[in-house]
GUVOVEX-95860 format. One line per field, with one value per atom (N, C-alpha, C): residue number from 0; chain; atom name; x, y, z. Coordinates in nm, 2 decimals. Layout:
seq = NUM,...
mol = A,...
atom = CA,...
xx = X,...
yy = Y,...
zz = Z,...
This chain:
seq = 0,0,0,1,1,1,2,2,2,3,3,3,4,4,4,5,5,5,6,6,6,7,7,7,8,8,8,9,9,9,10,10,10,11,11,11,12,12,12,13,13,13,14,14,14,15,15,15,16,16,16,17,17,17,18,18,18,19,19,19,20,20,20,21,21,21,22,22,22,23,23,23,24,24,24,25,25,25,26,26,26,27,27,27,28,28,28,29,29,29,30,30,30,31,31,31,32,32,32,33,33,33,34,34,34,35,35,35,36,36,36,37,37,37,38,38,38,39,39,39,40,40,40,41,41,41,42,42,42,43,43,43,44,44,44,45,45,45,46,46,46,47,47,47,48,48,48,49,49,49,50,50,50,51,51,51,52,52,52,53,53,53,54,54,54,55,55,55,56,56,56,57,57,57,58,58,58,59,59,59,60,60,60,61,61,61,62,62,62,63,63,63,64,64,64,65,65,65,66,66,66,67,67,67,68,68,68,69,69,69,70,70,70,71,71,71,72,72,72,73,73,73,74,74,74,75,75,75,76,76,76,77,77,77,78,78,78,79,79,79,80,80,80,81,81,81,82,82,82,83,83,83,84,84,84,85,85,85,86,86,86,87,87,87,88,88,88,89,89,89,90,90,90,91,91,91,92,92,92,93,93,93,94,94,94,95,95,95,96,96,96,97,97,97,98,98,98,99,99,99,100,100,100,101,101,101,102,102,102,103,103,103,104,104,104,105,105,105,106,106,106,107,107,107,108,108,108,109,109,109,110,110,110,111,111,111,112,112,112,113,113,113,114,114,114,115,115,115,116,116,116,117,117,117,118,118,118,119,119,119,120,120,120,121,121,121,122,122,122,123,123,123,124,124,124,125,125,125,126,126,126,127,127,127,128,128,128,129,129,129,130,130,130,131,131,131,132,132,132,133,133,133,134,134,134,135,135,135,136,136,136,137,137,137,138,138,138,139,139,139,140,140,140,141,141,141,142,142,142,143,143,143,144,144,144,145,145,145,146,146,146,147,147,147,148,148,148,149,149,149,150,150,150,151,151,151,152,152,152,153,153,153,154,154,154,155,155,155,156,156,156,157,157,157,158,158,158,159,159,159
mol = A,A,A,A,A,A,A,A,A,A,A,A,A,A,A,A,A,A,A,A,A,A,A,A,A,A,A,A,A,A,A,A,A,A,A,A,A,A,A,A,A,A,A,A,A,A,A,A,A,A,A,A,A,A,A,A,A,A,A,A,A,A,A,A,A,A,A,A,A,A,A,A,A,A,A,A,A,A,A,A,A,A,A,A,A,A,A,A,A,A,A,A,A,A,A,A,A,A,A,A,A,A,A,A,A,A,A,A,A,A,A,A,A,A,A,A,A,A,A,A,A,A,A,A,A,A,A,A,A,A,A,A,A,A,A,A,A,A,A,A,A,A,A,A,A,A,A,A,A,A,A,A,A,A,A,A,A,A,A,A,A,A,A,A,A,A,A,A,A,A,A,A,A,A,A,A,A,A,A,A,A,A,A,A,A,A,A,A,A,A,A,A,A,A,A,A,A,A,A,A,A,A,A,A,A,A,A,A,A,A,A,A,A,A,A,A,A,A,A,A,A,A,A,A,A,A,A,A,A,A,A,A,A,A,A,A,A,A,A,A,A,A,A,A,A,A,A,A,A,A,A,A,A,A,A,A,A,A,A,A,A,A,A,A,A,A,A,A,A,A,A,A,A,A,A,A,A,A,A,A,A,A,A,A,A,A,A,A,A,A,A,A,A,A,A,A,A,A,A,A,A,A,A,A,A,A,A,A,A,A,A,A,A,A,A,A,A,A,A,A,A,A,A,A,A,A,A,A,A,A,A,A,A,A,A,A,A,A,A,A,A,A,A,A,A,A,A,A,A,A,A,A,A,A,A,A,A,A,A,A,A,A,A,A,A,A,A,A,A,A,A,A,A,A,A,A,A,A,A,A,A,A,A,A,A,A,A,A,A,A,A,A,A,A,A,A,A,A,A,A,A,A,A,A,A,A,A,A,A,A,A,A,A,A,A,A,A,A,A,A,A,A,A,A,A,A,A,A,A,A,A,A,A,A,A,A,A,A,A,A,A,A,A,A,A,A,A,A,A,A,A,A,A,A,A,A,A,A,A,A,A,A,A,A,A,A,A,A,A,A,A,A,A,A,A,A,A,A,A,A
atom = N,CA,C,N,CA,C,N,CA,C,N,CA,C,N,CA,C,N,CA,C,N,CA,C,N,CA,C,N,CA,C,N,CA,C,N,CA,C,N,CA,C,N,CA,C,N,CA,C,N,CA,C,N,CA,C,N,CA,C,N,CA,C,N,CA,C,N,CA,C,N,CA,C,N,CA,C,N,CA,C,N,CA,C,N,CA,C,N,CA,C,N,CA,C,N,CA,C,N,CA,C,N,CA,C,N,CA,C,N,CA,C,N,CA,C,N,CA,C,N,CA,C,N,CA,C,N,CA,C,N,CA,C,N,CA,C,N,CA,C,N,CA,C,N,CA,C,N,CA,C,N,CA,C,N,CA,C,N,CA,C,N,CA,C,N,CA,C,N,CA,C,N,CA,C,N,CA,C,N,CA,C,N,CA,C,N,CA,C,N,CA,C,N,CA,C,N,CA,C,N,CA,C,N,CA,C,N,CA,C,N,CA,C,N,CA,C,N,CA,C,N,CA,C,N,CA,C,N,CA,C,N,CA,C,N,CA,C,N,CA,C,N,CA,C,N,CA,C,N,CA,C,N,CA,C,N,CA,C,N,CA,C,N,CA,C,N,CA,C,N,CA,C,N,CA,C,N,CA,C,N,CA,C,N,CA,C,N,CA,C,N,CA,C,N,CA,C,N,CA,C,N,CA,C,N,CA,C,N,CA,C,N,CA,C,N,CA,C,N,CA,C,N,CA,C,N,CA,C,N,CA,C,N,CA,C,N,CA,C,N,CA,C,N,CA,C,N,CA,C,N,CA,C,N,CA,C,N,CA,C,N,CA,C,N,CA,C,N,CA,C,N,CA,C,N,CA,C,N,CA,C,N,CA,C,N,CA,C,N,CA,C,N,CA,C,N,CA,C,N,CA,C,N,CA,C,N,CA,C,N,CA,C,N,CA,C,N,CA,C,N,CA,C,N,CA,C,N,CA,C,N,CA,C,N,CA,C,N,CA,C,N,CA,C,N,CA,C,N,CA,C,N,CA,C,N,CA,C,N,CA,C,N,CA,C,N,CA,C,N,CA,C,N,CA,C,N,CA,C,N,CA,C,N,CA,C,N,CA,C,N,CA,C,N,CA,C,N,CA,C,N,CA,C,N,CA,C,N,CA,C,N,CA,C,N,CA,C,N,CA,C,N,CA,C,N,CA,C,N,CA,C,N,CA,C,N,CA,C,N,CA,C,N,CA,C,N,CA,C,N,CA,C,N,CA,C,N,CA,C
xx = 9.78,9.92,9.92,10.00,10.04,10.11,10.11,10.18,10.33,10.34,10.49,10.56,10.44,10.50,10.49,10.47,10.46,10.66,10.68,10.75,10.91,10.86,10.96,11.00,10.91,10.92,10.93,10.99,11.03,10.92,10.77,10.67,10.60,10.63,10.55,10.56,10.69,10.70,10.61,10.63,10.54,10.40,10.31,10.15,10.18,10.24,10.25,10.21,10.31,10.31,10.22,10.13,10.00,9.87,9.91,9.77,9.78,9.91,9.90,9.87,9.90,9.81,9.74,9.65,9.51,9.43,9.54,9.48,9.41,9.33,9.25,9.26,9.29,9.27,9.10,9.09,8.99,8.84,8.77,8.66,8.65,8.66,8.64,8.74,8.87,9.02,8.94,8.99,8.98,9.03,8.94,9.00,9.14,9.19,9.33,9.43,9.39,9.49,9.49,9.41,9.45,9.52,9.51,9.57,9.73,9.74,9.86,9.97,9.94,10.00,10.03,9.89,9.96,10.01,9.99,10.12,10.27,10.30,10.39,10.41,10.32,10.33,10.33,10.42,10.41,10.43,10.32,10.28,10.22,10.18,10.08,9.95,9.82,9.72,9.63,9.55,9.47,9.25,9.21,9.10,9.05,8.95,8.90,8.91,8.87,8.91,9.07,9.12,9.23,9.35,9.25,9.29,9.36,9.48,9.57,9.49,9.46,9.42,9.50,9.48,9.56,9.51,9.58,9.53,9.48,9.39,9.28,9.29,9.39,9.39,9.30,9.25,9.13,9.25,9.21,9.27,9.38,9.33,9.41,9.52,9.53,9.61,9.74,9.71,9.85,9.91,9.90,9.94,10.02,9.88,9.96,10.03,10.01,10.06,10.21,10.18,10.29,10.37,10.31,10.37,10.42,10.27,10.21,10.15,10.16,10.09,10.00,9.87,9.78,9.76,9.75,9.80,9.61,9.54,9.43,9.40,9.53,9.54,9.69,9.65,9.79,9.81,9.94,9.93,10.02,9.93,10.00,10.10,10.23,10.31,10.32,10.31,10.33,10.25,10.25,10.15,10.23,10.25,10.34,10.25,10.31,10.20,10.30,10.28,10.40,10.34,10.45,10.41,10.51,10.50,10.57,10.60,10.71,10.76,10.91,10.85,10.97,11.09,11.23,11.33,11.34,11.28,11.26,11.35,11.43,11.53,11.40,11.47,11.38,11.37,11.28,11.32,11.20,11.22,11.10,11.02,10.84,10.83,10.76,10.82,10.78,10.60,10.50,10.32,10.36,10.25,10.18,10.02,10.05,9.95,9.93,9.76,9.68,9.64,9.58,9.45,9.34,9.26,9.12,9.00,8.89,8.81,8.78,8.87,8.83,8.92,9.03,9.16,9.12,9.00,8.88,8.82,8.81,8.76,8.62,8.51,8.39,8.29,8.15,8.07,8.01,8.04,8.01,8.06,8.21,8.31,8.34,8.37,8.38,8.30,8.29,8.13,8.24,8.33,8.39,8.32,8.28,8.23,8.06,8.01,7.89,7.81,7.76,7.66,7.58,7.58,7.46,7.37,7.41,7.36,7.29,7.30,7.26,7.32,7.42,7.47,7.56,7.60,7.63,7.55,7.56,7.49,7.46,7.33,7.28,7.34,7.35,7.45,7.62,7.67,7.79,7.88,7.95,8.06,8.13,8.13,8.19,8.33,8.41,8.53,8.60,8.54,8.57,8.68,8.64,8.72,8.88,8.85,8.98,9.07,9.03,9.09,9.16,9.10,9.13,9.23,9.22,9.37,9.48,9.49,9.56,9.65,9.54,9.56,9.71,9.70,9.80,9.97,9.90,10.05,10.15,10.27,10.40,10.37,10.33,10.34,10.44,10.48,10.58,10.51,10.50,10.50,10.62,10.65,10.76,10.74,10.88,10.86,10.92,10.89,10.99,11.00,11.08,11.11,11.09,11.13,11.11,11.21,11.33,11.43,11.42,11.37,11.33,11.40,11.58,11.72,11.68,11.71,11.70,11.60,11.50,11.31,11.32,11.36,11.43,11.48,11.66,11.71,11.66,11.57,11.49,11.41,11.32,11.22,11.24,11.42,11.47,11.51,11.58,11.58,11.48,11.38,11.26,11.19,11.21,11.15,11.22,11.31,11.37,11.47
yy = 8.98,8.95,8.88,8.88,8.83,8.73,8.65,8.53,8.60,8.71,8.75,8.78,8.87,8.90,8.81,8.66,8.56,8.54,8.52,8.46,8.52,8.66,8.76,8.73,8.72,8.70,8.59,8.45,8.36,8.26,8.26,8.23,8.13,8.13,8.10,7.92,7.90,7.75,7.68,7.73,7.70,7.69,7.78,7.81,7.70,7.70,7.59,7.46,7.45,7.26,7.28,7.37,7.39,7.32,7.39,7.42,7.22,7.20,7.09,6.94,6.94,6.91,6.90,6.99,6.98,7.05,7.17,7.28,7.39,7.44,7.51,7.68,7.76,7.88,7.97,8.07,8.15,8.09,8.07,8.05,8.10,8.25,8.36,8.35,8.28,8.25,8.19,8.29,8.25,8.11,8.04,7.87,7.94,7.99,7.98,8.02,8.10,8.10,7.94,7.91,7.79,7.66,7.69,7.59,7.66,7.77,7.82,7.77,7.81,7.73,7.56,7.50,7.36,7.36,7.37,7.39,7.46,7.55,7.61,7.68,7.78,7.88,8.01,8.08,8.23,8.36,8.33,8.42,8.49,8.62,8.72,8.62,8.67,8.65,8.77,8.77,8.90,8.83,8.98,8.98,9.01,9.04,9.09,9.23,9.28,9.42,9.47,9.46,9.44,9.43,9.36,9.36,9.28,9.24,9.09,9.02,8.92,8.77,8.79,8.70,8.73,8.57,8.53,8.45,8.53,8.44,8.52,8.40,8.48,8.43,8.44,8.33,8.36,8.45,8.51,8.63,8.52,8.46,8.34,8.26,8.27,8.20,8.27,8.43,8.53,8.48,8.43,8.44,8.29,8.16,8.04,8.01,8.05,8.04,8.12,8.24,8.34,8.34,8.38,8.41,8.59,8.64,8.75,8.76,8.93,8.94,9.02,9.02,9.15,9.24,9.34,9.49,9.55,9.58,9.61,9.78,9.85,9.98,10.04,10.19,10.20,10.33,10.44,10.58,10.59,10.64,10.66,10.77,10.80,10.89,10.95,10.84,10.89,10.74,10.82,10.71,10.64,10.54,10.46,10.41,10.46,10.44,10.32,10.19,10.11,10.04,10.05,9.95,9.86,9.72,9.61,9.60,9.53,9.47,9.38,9.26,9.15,9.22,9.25,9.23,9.35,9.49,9.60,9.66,9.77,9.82,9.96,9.94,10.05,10.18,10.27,10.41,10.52,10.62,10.72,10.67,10.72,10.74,10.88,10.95,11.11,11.07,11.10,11.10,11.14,11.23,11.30,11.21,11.09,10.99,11.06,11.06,11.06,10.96,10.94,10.85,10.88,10.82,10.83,10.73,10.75,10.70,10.57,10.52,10.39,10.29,10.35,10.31,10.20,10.25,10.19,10.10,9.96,9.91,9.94,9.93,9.92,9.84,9.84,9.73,9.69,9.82,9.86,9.80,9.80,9.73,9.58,9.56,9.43,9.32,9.23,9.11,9.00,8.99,8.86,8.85,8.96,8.95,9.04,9.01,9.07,9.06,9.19,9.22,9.11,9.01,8.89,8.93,8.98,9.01,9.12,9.23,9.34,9.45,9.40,9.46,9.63,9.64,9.78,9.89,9.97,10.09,10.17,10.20,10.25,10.40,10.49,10.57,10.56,10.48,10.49,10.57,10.64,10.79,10.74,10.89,10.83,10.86,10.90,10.84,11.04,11.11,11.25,11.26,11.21,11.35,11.27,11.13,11.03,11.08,11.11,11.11,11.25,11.38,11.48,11.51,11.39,11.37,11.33,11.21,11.17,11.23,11.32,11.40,11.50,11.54,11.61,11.52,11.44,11.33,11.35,11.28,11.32,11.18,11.17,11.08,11.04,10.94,10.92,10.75,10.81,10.66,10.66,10.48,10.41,10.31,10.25,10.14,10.07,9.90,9.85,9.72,9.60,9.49,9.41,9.29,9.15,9.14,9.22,9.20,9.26,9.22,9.22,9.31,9.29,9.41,9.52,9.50,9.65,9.75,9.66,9.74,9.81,9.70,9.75,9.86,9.91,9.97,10.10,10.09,10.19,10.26,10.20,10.24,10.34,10.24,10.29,10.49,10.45,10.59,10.71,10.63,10.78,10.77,10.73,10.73,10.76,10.82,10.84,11.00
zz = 8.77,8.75,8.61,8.52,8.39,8.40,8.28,8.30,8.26,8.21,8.16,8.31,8.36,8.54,8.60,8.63,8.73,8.66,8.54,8.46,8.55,8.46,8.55,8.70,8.77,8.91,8.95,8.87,8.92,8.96,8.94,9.02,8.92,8.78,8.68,8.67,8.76,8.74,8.85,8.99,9.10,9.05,8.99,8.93,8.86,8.75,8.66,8.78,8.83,8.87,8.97,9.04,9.08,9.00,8.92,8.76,8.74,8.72,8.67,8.73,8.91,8.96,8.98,8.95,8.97,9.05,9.12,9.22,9.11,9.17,9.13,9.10,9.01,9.05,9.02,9.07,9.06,8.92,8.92,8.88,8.76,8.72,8.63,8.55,8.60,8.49,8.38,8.27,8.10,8.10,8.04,8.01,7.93,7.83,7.77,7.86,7.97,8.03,8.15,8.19,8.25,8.10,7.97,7.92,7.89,7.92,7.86,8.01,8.08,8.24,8.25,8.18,8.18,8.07,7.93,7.82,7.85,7.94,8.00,7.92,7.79,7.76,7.88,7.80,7.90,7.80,7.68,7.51,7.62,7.59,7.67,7.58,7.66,7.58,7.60,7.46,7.44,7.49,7.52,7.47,7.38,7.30,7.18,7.24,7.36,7.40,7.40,7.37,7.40,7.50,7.59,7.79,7.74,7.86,7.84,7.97,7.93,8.01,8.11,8.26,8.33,8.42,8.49,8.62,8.73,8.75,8.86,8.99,9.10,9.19,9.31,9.37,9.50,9.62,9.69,9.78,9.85,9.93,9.99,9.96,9.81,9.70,9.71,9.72,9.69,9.82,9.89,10.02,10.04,10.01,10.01,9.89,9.75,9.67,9.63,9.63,9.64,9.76,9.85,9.95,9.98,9.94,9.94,10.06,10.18,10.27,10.21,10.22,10.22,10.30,10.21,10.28,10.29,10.41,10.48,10.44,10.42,10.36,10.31,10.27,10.21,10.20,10.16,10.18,10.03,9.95,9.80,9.85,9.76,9.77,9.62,9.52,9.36,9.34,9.19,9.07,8.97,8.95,8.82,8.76,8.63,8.50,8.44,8.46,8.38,8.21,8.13,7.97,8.03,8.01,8.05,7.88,7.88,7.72,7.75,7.73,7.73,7.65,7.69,7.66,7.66,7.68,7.72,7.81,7.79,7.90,8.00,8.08,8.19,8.16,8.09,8.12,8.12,8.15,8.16,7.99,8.02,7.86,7.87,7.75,7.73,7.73,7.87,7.82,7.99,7.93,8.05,8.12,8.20,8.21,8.32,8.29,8.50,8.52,8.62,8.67,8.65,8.55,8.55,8.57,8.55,8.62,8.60,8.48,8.42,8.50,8.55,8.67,8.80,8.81,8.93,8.95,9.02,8.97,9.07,9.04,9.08,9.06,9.11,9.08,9.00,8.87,8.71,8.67,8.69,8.58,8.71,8.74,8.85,8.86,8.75,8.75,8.85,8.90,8.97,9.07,9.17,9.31,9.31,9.23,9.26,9.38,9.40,9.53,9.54,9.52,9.56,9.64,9.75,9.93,9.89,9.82,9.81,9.92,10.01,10.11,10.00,9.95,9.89,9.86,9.98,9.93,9.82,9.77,9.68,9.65,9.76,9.74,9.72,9.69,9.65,9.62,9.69,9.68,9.52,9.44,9.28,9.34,9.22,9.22,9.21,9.18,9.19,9.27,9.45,9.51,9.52,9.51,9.48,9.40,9.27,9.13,9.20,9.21,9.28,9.39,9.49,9.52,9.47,9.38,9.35,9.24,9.16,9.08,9.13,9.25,9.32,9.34,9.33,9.33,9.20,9.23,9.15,9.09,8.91,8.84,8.76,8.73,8.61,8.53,8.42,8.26,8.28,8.27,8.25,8.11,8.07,8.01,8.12,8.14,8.19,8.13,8.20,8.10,8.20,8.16,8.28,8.35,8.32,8.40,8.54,8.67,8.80,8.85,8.83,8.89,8.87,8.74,8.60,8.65,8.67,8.70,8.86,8.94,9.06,9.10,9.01,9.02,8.97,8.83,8.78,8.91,8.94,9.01,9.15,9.19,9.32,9.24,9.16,9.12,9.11,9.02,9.03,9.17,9.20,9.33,9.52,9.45,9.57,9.54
């Protein structure tokens, strides 16, 4: 989650006065982003990769903090490819985006929860026959903006 999307969503002041007492988030949170929360900046922040920083919430947190249920499983119907951009109106963008392999997270790219236990099987299923379904799915790239309605009303459109 981004600090632009907590922002968007109304959530960014609650984290804030969390952060600032002294509750804790996720371990792995970039120190700038825990100073950008108590400064009450809400700038995107970069990596040298060019990832944006994000708060890294413990699983429990979306739930007491947000007020997020977690979902155990799920049945894709389509794929949204979203570019977020503050002040940004909603609309299709002309790219033909898929899902690919980098889309995934795994225990390659994933250092937050490493196998400590060694409990993860050595054969591990790749990511082929996935990509291959999903592949079959109805995609649409969007831009969208922080306006929550707008994005809403967008969304209810292509998607229905």
């Amino acid at each position: 989650m981004l600090l632009g999307l907590l922002d968007a969503l109304g959530w960014y002041d609650q984290i804030r006065e969390r952060v600032q007492r002294g509750e804790q988030l996720h371990p792995t949170q970039h120190q700038k982003v825990t100073d950008a929360l108590r400064s009450g900046s809400r700038t995107p922040l970069w990596k040298e990769s060019g990832k944006e920083l994000k708060p890294q919430f413990f699983p429990d947190q979306l739930a007491t903090w947000l007020g997020l249920t977690l979902a155990t499983e799920g049945h894709a119907a389509r794929l949204l490819f979203p570019q977020i951009t503050r002040g940004a109106e909603p609309a299709p963008l002309d790219e033909d985006r898929t899902v690919r392999g980098t889309d995934f997270f795994t225990a390659g790219t994933e250092d937050r929860y490493p196998d400590v236990f060694g409990l993860l099987p050595a054969d591990l299923p790749g990511t082929e026959p996935l990509l291959e379904l999903l592949g079959e799915l109805p995609r649409h790239a969007m831009m969208l903006g922080h306006d929550v309605k707008a994005n809403t009303a967008f969304l209810q459109q292509i998607t229905t």
